[in-house]
C-alpha positions as CSV (number, residue, x, y, z in Angstrom):
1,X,-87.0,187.9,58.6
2,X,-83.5,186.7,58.2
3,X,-82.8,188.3,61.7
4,X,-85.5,186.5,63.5
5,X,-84.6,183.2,61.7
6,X,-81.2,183.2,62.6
7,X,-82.4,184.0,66.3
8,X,-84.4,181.1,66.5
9,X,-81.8,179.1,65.5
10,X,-79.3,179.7,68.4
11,X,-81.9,179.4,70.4
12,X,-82.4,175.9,69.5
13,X,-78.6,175.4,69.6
14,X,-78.9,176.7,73.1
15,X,-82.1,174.1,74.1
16,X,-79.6,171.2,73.4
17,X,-78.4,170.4,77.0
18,X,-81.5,168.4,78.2
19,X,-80.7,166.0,74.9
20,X,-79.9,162.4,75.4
21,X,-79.0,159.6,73.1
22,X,-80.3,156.1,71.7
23,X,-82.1,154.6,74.6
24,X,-83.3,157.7,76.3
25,X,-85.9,158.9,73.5
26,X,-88.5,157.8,70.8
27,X,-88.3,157.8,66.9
28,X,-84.8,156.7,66.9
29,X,-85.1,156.3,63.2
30,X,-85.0,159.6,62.1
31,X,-81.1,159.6,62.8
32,X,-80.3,156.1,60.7
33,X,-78.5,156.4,57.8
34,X,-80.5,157.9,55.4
35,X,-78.1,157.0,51.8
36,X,-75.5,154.8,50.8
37,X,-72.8,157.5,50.0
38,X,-73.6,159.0,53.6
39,X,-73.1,155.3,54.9
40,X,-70.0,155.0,53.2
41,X,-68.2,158.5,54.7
42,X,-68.7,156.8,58.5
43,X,-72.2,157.1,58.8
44,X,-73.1,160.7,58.9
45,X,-71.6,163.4,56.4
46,X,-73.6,167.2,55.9
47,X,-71.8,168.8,53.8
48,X,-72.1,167.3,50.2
49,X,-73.6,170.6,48.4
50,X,-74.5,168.6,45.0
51,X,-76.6,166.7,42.8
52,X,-77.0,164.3,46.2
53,X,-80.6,164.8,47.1
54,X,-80.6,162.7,49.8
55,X,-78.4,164.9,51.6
56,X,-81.6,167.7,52.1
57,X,-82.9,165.1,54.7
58,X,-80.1,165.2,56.9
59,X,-78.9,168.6,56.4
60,X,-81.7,170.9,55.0
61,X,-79.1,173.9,54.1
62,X,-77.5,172.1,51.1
63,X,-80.8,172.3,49.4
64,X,-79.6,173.5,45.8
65,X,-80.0,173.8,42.4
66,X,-78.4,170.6,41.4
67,X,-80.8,169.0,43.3
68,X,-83.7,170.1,40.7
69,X,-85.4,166.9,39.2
70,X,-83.2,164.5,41.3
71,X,-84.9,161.4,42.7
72,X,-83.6,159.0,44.5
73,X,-84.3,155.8,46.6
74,X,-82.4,154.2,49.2
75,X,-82.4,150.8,50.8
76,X,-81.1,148.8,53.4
77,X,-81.0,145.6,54.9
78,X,-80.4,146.3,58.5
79,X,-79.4,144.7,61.5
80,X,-81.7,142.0,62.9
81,X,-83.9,141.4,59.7
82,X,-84.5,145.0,60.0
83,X,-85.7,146.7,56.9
84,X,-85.5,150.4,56.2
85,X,-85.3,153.1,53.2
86,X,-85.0,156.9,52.7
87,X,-86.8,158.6,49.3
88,X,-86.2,162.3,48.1
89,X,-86.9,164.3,45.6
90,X,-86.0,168.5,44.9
91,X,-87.7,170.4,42.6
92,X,-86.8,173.8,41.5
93,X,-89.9,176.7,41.2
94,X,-87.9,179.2,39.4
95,X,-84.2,180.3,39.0
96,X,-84.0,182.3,41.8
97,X,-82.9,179.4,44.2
98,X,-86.2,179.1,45.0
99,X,-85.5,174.8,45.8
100,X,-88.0,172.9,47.5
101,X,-86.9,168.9,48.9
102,X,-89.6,166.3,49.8
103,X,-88.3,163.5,51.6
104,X,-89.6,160.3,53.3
105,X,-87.4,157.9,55.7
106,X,-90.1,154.4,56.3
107,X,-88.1,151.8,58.8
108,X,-90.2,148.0,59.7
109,X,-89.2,146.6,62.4
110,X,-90.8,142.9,61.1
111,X,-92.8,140.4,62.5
112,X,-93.1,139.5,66.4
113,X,-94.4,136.8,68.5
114,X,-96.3,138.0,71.0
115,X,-97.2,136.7,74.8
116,X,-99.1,137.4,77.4
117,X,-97.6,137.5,81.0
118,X,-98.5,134.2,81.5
119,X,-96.3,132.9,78.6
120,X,-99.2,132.6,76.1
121,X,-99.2,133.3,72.5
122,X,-101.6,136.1,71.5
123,X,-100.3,135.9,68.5
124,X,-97.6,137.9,65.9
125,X,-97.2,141.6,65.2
126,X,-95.2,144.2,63.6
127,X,-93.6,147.5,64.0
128,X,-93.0,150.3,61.2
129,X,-92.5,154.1,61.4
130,X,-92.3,156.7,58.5
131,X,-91.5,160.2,58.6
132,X,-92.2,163.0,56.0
133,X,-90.1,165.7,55.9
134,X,-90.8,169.3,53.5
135,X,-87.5,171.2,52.9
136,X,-86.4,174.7,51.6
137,X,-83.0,176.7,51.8
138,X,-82.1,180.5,51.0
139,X,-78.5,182.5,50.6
140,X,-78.1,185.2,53.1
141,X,-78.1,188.2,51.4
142,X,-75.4,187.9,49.1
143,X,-72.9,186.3,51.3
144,X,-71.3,182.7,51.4
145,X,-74.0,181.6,54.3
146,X,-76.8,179.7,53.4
147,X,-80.3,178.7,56.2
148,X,-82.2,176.0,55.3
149,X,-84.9,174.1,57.3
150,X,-87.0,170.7,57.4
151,X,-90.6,170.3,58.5
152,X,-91.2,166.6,59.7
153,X,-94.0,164.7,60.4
154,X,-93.6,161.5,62.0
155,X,-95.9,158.5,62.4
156,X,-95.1,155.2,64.5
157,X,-97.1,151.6,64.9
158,X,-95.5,149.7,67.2
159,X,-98.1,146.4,68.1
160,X,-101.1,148.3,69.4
161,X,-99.8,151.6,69.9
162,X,-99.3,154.6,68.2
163,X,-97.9,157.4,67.8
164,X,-98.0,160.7,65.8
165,X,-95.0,163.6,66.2
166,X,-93.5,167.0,64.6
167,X,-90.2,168.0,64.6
168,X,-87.9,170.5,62.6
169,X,-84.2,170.4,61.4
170,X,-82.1,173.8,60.8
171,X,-78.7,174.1,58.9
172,X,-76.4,177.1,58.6
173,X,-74.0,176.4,55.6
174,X,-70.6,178.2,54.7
175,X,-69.6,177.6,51.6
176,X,-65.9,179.0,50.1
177,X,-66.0,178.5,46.2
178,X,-62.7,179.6,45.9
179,X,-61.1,176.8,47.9
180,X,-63.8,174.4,47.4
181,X,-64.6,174.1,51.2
182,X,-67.5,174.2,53.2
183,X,-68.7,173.8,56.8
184,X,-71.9,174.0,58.5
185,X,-73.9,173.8,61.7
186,X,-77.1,171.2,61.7
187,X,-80.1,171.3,64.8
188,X,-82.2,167.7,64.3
189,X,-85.3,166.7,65.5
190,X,-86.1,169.5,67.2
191,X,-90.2,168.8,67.9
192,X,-92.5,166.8,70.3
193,X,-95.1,164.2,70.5
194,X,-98.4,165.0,69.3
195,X,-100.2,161.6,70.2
196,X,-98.3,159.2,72.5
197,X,-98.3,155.6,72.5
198,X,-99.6,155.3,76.1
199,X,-100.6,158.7,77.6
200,X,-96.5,160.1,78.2
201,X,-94.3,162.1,76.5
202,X,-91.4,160.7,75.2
203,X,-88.6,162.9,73.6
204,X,-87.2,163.1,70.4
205,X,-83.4,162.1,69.3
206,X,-82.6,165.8,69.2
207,X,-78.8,166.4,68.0
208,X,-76.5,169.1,67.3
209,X,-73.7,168.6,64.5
210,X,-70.9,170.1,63.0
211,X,-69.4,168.8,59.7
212,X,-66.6,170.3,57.3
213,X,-65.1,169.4,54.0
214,X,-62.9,170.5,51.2
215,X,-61.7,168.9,47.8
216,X,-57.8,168.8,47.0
217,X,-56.4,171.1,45.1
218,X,-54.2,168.8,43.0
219,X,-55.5,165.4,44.2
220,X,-59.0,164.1,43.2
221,X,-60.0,163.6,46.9
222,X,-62.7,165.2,49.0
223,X,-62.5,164.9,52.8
224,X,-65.0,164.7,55.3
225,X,-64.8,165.5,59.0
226,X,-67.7,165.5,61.6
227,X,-68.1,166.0,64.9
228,X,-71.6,164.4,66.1
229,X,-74.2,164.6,69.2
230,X,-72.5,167.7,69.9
231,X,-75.8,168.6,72.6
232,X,-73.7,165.8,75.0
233,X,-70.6,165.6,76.7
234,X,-69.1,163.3,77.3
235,X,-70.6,161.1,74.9
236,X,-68.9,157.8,76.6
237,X,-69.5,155.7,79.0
238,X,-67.0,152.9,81.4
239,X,-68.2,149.8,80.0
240,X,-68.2,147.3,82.6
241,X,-67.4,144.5,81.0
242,X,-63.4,145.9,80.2
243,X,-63.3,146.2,83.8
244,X,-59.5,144.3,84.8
245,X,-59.4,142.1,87.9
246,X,-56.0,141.8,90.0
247,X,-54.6,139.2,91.7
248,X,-56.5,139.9,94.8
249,X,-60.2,140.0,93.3
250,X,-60.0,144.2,93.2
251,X,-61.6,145.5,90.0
252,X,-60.6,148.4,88.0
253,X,-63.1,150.3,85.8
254,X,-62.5,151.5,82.3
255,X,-61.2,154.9,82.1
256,X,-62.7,156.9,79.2
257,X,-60.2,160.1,78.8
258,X,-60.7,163.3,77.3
259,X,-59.4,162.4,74.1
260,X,-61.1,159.4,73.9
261,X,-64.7,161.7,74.8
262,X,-63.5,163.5,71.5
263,X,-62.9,160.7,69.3
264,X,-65.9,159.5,69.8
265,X,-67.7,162.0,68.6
266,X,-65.6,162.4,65.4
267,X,-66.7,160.8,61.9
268,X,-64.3,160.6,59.0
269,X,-64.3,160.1,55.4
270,X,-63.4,160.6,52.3
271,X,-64.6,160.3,48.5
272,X,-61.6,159.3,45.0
273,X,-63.3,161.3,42.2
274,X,-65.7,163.4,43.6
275,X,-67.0,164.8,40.4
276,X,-66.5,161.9,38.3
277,X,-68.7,159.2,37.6
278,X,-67.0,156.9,39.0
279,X,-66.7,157.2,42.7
280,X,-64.6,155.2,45.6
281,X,-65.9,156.2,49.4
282,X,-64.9,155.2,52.5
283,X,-65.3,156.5,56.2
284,X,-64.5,155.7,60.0
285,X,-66.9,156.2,63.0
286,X,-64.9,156.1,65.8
287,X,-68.1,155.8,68.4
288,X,-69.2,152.9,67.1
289,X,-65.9,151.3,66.4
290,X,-65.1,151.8,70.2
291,X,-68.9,150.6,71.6
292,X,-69.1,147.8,69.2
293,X,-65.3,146.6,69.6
294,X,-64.8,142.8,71.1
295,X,-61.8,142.4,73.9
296,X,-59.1,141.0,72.2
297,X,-60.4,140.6,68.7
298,X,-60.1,142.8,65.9
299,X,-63.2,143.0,64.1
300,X,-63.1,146.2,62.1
301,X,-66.1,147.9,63.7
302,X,-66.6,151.2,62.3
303,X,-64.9,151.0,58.8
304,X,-67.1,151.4,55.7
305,X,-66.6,151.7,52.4
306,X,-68.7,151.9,49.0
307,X,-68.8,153.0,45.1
308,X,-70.9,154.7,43.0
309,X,-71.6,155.0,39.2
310,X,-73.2,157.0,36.7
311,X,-74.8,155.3,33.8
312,X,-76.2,157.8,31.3
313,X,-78.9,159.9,33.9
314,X,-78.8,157.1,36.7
315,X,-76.5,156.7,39.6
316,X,-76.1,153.7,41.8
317,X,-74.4,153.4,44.9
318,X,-73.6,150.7,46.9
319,X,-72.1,150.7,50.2
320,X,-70.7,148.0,52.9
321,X,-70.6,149.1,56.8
322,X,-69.0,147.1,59.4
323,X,-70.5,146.8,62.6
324,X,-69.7,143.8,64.5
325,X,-68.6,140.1,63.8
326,X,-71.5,139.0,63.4
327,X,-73.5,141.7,62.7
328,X,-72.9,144.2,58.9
329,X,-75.1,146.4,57.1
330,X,-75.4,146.9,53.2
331,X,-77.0,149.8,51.6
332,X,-78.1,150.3,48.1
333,X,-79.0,153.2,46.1
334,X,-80.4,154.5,43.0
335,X,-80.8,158.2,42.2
336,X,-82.7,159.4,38.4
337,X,-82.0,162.9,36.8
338,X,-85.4,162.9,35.5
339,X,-85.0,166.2,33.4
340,X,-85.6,165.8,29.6
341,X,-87.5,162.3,30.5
């Protein structure tokens, strides 16, 4: 069983070339930031193998036994009057790591006017999409590996239309007690359409990534490093409006380098107390500092930062990402140990 699991999942890892990114394919939601503390590290961390419950929806592998009882609820005020949260919940069946995770991910997109193509109102309507994902993770054998998987199901309203979809996540985990390190392998959104909005199939956001991270020895720090959309390279694009004009009207196109294709899929972050209850977090996304940066202005794109504290068997989080000038994203959290309630 353990033999044909693993098969199927390099398979899947092999399946990644015909992925694409935002733009290209539907349910675009199901790679959003799905906590505050996962905001806070740059956007995307996997490797937080803890009370974090939240964490099971991005990366199914560090399903655990700390997450037994732990529920928590996430929300954010997005970008453009966009509102979206993330629930999750892990329950443990017996003490034989036999932890199961429930979580939901619910995005609305708001109220629109709508026209005809004559320019007439036909009046306002909304968009919202939800997914429900059922989680479970298992050691390998006796070793430091650990599989886990999500099933989703994913519904989507947009105006008229609808739409109804499956998809499945798989993590391999590595975890080194002894140095308090761990690294791991995730495959997202691996799945299809079930019912389309208008007769064609539309992909999903499938992505491949890798993540690492390790708590100091002597220093109450834990770092985070990951390397995202792995399924494409290169992951950037000349943006056309960088292009420099000489004297003589000849234009010259942005050059996006090797290094620069790396750093832009690389995430960064790290977390002051890590097992306290007191927590300071803060992260860099290098992809969206370089798509989102303005010519000539510095406007921090791609920094976050945010807290956390414990009060008695509640945690709250709170978390600050910087996007544009204009345009910044807050995300709140609140997470319950509901044992002994």
């Amino acid at each position: 069983m353990k033999k044909n699991f693993f098969t199927c999942f390099c398979l899947i890892f092999m399946m990644s070339s015909y992925a694409q990114l935002g733009g290209e394919t539907t349910y675009q939601f199901l790679n959003l930031v799905s906590s505050p503390r996962q905001a806070a590290l740059g956007g995307k961390v996997l490797t937080n193998v803890d009370y974090d419950v939240t964490q099971a929806i991005y990366n199914p592998s560090t399903i655990n036994l700390d997450m037994d009882n732990q529920l928590a609820v996430n929300y954010s005020s997005y970008l453009g009057g966009i509102n979206y949260g993330t629930a999750a919940y892990g329950y443990t069946y017996d003490r034989r790591n036999q932890t199961f995770h429930i979580g939901m991910t619910y995005i609305n997109y708001g109220q629109f006017d709508g026209y005809d193509e004559q320019g007439l109102e036909t009046g306002s309507f909304t968009g919202s999409e939800a997914a429900l994902s059922i989680g479970h993770a298992r050691q390998i054998g006796y070793s430091d590996f650990y599989l886990g998987g999500n099933l989703k199901f994913i519904t989507s309203t947009l105006e008229q239309y609808n739409s109804f979809g499956v998809a499945v996540d798989a993590g391999l985990l590595y975890i080194n007690e002894d140095i308090e390190f761990q690294a791991t392998l995730v495959v997202r959104n691996f799945g299809t359409q079930i019912k389309t909005y208008a007769g064609q199939n539309e992909p999903l956001p499938f992505e491949v990534d890798f993540g690492m991270s390790q708590t100091l020895e002597n220093v109450p720090v834990r770092w985070h490093l990951t390397f995202e959309n792995l399924q494409k390279w290169p992951i950037g694009s000349p943006n056309p409006a960088r292009a420099e004009t000489d004297l003589e009207g000849n234009q010259t196109q942005e050059k996006v380098g090797f290094f620069n294709q790396v750093l832009r899929h690389t995430i960064i972050g790290a977390e002051l107390f890590p097992e306290g209850g007191f927590q300071i977090r803060v992260g860099y996304n290098f992809r969206r500092s370089e798509e989102l940066r303005i010519i000539d202005q510095r406007n921090f794109s791609g920094i976050s930062a945010g807290i956390s504290l414990k009060i008695n068997r509640m945690r709250f989080s709170y978390t600050h990402a910087k996007y544009t000038s204009a345009a910044n994203a807050n995300f709140f959290g609140l997470q319950i140990d509901l044992d002994n309630y």
